[in-house]
C-alpha positions in Angstrom: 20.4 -21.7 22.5 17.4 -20.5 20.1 14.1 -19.6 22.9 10.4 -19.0 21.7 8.4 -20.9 19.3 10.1 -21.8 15.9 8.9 -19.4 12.5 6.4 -20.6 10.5 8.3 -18.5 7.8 9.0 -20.7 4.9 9.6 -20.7 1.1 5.9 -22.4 0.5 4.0 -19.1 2.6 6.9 -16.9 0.6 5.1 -18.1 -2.3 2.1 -17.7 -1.1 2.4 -14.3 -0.6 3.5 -13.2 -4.0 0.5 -15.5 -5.4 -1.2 -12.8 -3.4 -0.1 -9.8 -4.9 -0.2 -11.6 -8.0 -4.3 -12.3 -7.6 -4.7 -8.5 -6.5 -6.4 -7.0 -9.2 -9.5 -4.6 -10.0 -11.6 -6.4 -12.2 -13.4 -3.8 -14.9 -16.1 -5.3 -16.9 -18.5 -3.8 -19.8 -22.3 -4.0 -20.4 -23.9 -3.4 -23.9 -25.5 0.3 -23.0 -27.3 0.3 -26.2 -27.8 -1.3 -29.6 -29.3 0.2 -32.9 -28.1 0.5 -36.6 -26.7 4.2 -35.7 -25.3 3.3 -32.4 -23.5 0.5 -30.8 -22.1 1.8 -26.7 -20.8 0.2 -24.2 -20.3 1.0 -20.6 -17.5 0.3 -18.5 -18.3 -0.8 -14.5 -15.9 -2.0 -11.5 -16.6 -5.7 -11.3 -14.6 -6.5 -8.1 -11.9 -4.3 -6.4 -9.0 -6.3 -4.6 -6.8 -4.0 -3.7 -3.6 -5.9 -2.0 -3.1 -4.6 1.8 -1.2 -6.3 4.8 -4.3 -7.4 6.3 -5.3 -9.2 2.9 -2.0 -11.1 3.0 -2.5 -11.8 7.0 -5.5 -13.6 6.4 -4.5 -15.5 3.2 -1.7 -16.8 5.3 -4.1 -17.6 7.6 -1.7 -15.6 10.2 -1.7 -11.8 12.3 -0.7 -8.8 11.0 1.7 -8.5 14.0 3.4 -11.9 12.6 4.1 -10.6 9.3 5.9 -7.4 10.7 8.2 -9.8 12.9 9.3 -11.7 9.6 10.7 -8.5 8.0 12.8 -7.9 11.5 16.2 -9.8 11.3 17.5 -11.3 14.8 21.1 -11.6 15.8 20.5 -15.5 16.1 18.6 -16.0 12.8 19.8 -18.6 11.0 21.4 -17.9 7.3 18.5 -19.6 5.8 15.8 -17.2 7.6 17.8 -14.5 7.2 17.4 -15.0 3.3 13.3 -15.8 3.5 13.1 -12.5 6.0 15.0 -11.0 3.0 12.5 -12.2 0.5 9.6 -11.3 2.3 10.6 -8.1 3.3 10.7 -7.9 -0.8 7.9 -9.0 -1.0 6.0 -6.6 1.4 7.6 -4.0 0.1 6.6 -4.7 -3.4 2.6 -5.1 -2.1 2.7 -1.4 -1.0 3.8 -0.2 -3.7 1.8 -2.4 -6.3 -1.3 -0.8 -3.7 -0.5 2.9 -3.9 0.4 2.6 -7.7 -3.4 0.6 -8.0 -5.1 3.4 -5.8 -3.2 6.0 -8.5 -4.4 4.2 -10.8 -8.1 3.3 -10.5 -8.8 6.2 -7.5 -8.6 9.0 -10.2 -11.5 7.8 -12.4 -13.5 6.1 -9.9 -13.0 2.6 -10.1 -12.9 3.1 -6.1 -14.2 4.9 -3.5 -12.5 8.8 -4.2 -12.6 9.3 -0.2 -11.0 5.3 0.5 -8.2 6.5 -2.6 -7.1 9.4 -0.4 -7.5 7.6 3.1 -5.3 5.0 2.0 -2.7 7.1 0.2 -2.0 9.6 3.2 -2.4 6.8 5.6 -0.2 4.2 4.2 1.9 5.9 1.6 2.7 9.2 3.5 0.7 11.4 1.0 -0.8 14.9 2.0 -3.6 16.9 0.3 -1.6 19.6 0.7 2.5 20.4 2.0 3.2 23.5 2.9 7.4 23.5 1.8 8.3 27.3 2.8 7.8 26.4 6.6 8.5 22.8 7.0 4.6 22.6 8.3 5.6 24.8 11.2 3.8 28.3 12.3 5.1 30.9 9.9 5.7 33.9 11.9 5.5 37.6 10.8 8.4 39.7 9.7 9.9 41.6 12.6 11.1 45.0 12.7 13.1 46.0 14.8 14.1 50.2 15.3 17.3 50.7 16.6 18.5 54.6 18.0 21.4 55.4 15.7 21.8 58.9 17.7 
């Protein structure tokens, strides 16, 4: 006997979601900077940044945050068909984090957005540090100690 409120979880929201990701993009545009016989530039600018995040999806689903984090959880008494669209989302969420660090990778380093946002988001979502210190496993390194023994 199944208790609680059916899933809205469904192949339409499914594809909802990955139209999502798919409509996450920074848009760059240009501007004629200046225009003679000897010189012809343009400059580049950030148009629109739409990074995909969790929240973004939550409210293009028109649902919580906390909702989409149950969908990825399998339950014992989950039926074989919401066990494969738990599957596919969890794909699917998986795949916006990653298309977000590699967009923050991508347009953070020449300042297409925010330098400060780039690294917040990266060590805060993706596990990044500024710096790792791998000799002590980011514990206290102690000094040597020397220790005299009486050998007489």
């Amino acid at each position: 006997m199944k208790v609680g409120r059916p899933t809205k979880l469904s192949q339409e929201l499914l594809n909802k979601t990955w139209e999502y990701i798919d409509e996450c993009e920074i848009e760059i545009g240009e501007f004629h900077k200046t225009r003679s016989d000897k010189s012809n530039t343009y400059e580049r600018f950030t148009q629109r940044v739409n990074l995909p995040t969790v929240e973004g999806l939550a409210c293009h689903l028109r649902i919580v945050k906390a909702t989409l984090y149950d969908w990825v959880k399998e339950k014992e008494n989950d039926s074989e068909g919401i066990k494969e669209l738990k599957q596919g989302f969890s794909y699917a969420l998986a795949y916006l984090k990653q298309k977000q660090k590699k967009m923050l990778i991508d347009y953070g380093g020449n300042g297409d957005i925010t330098p400060t946002i780039t690294k917040l988001m990266l060590m805060s979502n993706h596990d990044m540090m500024e710096k790792k210190d791998v000799t002590s496993d980011g514990k206290a390194i102690e000094g040597n100690k020397i220790i005299f023994e009486d050998f007489s």
